[in-house]
C-alpha angles and dihedrals in degrees: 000000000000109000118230104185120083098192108209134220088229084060094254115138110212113208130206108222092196096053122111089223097051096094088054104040085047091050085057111036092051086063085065107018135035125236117248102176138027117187127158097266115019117031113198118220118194127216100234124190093222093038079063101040088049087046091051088050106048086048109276112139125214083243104047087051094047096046086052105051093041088062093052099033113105098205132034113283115261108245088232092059086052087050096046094051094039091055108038093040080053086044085074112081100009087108113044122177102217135178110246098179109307087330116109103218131188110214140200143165093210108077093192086054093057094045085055090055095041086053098044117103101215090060112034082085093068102038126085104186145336111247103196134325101305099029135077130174125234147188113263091211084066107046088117102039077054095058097044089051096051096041077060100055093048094260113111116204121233105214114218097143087114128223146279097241101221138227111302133257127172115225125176132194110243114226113264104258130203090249085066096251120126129040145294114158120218117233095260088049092056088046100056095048083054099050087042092049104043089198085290099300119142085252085070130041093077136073153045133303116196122205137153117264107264087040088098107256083176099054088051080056093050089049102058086043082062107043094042095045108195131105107307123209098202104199105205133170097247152345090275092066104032094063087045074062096053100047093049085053089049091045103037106041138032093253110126127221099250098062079060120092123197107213104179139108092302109030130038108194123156109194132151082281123038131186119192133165124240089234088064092050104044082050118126137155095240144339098275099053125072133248114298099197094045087102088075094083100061093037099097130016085260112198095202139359119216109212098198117201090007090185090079091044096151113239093243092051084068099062094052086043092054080061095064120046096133087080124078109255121192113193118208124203147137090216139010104218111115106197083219098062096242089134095130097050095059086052093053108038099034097022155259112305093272083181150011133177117196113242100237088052084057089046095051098047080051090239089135126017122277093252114204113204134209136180117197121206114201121171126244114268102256095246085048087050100063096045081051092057097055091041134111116256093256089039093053087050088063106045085051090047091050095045106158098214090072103075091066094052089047082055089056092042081053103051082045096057096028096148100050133091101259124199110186107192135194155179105223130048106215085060088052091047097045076050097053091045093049096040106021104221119146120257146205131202137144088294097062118117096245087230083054099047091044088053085051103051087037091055087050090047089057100037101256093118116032085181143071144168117199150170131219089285083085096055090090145060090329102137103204095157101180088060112128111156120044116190114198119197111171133357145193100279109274100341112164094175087053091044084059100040091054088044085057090057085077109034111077100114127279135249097217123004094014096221129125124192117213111198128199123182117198143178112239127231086014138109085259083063093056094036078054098057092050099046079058098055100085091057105037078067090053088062096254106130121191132238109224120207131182123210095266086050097047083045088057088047117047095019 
């Protein structure tokens, strides 16, 4: 075997692309790093602290990664990769918050390590008194201010404090039907709730599942809800979602409508199980006065907390979150990366990554649908190009993101793909609107009345409508299963987290070809160019590459 990997002292993993064995060694190496670069020929993987903290907690061992790398590595391993990997992957586990009676107690084997945590200043306000050598008491209230301390200060927490185990409700899962109502979990589903769950031990209750958008992070959900049996607060992103919520409850298990409550800017149920948006609870009057719906989260002896599409966890949630870490918490995403850097904290509040299934194993299982992805690269209109040129670097984003001359090559990916279900999808409203006036199809965006947008979406789902214009409103928790093509105009910078989100829009699996197109149109030579690479980067490590065509290729194409 050729191998593709060059391990470097600065703890970077350089990747050959044209290797046989890339697709292996980069199957590997995601589960422990996380990819920096992705050009055509070399991709650069970087040896994270926390990429190894979350490998150590989901089940990876120190050996199992070295013996690996060192199978695919070209060169000898530096010693200080070895070190780096030994001693954060240890790092796991050293400290454990344990129950000791009713006493909360932070533990360690290490004695130095616990001197350094009595002296120093962030923590002494949560600690009462140290017990012995290895074990310190601490104030319950502050379980989760403890965590976030220690995490940084490179030291990740393992919870084992255990759980209240909340007020019960009894939720069934309904028979699978031939009308497609009810429930039958896929082997990888069953899998993460069991890695989630840990039979009900204090190992398990609390972390982060990761699966691509259309592998039924709902139905996970649904599944803990099952196993745990006891009232339920779902966090979503809007109303949208949380009455898609709401319908996959009512459809896969025996819970009735009337044990589900709606808490959002219309409606303020509390029920055994509540469903509120993350808009409703980071609402305050200004700046300067608290959070009127925290109390949300006390209002009922919850038994576990769903944090759906944890990557958008607003900042303020996490505080609340830090003050109850005596409830189970599962954590949904497709991908962890939070655009803001608050990485840790989800690894510290929800919970440590407990599974993760890569996206082409998914694919090829057919799972998801085979997506096929293409960036077009079109030139600035002459009389665009010069305004570009004396413009400010975020001004000169925009004008490459609304170049004018895309529309007419959307309209050529459309007649291409005229019998699909099309969603063409933007950053900036005035673009989407210039879209909807030249090509009259109907659009959503934060404007949009919420009966409005869920006709819409309704209409797409049945067929009335094959296509749709939206905003970012539609990156997240929106199920419009017959999507195929997906258009994308103009994006948030380089978001990777958003790249993968609109991705998502396409791939829940297909009745018929199982194959879903992901479009991206892009100004060349531009800062839409260079956005574009890094809002890639997420799925190239996926395993997803992109066809790039010029303008004389796509003519070739699609003339």
């Amino acid at each position: 075997m050729t191998r593709p990997v060059i391990v470097q002292s600065d703890n970077t993993l350089l990747v050959e692309v044209d290797n046989p064995a890339f697709e292996d060694a980069r199957n590997l190496i995601s589960q422990f790093s996380e990819l920096e670069k992705s050009p055509e020929h070399i991709h650069t993987y970087r040896i994270t602290p926390l990429s190894l903290w979350n490998a150590a907690a989901s089940g990876l061992r120190v050996k199992g990664i070295l013996e690996n790398l060192e199978l695919y590595s070209k060169y000898e391993i530096p010693d200080t990769v070895y070190t780096t990997i030994n001693e954060q992957m240890k790092r796991y586990g050293l400290l454990k918050l344990v129950m000791a009676g009713e006493d909360l107690v932070l533990s360690s084997t290490d004695p130095n390590l616990i001197n350094e945590i009595l002296y120093n200043k962030k923590l002494q306000n949560y600690i009462y008194e140290r017990i012995d050598l290895n074990n310190i008491k601490v104030k319950k209230l502050f379980r989760g201010h403890i965590k976030q301390a220690l995490i940084k200060m490179g030291f990740p927490v393992e919870d084992l404090a255990g759980y209240d185990e909340g007020d019960p409700c009894e939720i069934n899962i309904r028979p699978l039907e031939e009308d497609g109502s009810g429930l039958s979990f896929r082997d990888y589903q069953n899998d993460s709730i069991n890695a989630f769950y840990k039979g009900g031990g204090p190992e398990g209750g609390s972390g982060v599942v990761v699966l691509p958008c259309g592998a039924g992070k709902t139905v996970i959900g649904i599944g803990a809800m099952i196993t745990i049996k006891s009232e339920t607060l779902i966090l979503v992103t809007n109303t949208i979602a949380l009455r898609q919520w709401k319908d996959e409850l009512l459809s896969k298990t025996m819970v009735t409508e009337d044990m589900i409550g709606e808490y959002s800017g219309d409606k303020k149920e509390i029920k055994s199980i509540t469903i509120a948006t993350y808009n409703i609870l980071t609402y305050r009057k200004n700046k300067k006065e608290g959070f009127l719906h925290f109390d949300l989260f006390n209002s009922k002896n919850w038994g576990l907390i769903i944090y759906d599409e944890v990557h958008l966890l607003p900042a303020p949630v996490f505080r609340m979150t830090s003050e109850i870490q005596s409830k189970r918490r599962l954590g949904l995403t497709a991908t962890l990366i939070r655009e803001d850097g608050l990485e840790s904290d989800v690894f510290s509040l929800i919970g440590p990554k407990k599974y993760d299934m890569p996206w082409k194993i998914l694919e090829k299982a057919n799972w998801i649908a085979t997506a096929l992805c293409t960036e077009v690269r079109i030139e600035l209109p002459e009389d665009k190009r010069v305004q570009y040129s004396l413009s400010k670097d975020r001004e000169k984003f925009r004008i490459a993101s609304e170049n004018p001359k895309k529309i007419d090559f959307v309209k050529r990916i459309l007649k291409h793909h005229e019998d699909s279900n099309i969603l063409i999808i933007g950053q900036y409203i005035s673009q989407l609107e210039e879209y909807k006036r030249v090509l009259g199809f109907p659009m959503i965006t934060g404007s949009t009345p919420l009966n409005e947008r869920e006709d819409l979406y309704k209409k797409f789902r049945y067929g009335e409508i094959k296509n749709l214009i939206v905003s970012k409103v539609a990156n997240f928790s929106i199920d419009l299963p017959d999507a195929n093509v997906a258009i994308q105009i103009s994006g948030t910078f380089g978001s990777r987290q958003e790249e993968a989100q609109r991705l998502g829009r396409v791939l829940r699996p297909k009745k018929n070809d199982n194959f879903a197109f992901f479009y991206t149109v892009i100004t060349s030579n531009s800062v839409e160019e260079k956005f574009s690479h890094n809002r890639q980067l997420f799925l190239t490590e996926q395993g997803y590459t992109y066809s790039i065509m010029n303008e004389e290729m796509f003519n070739k194409k699609f003339d």
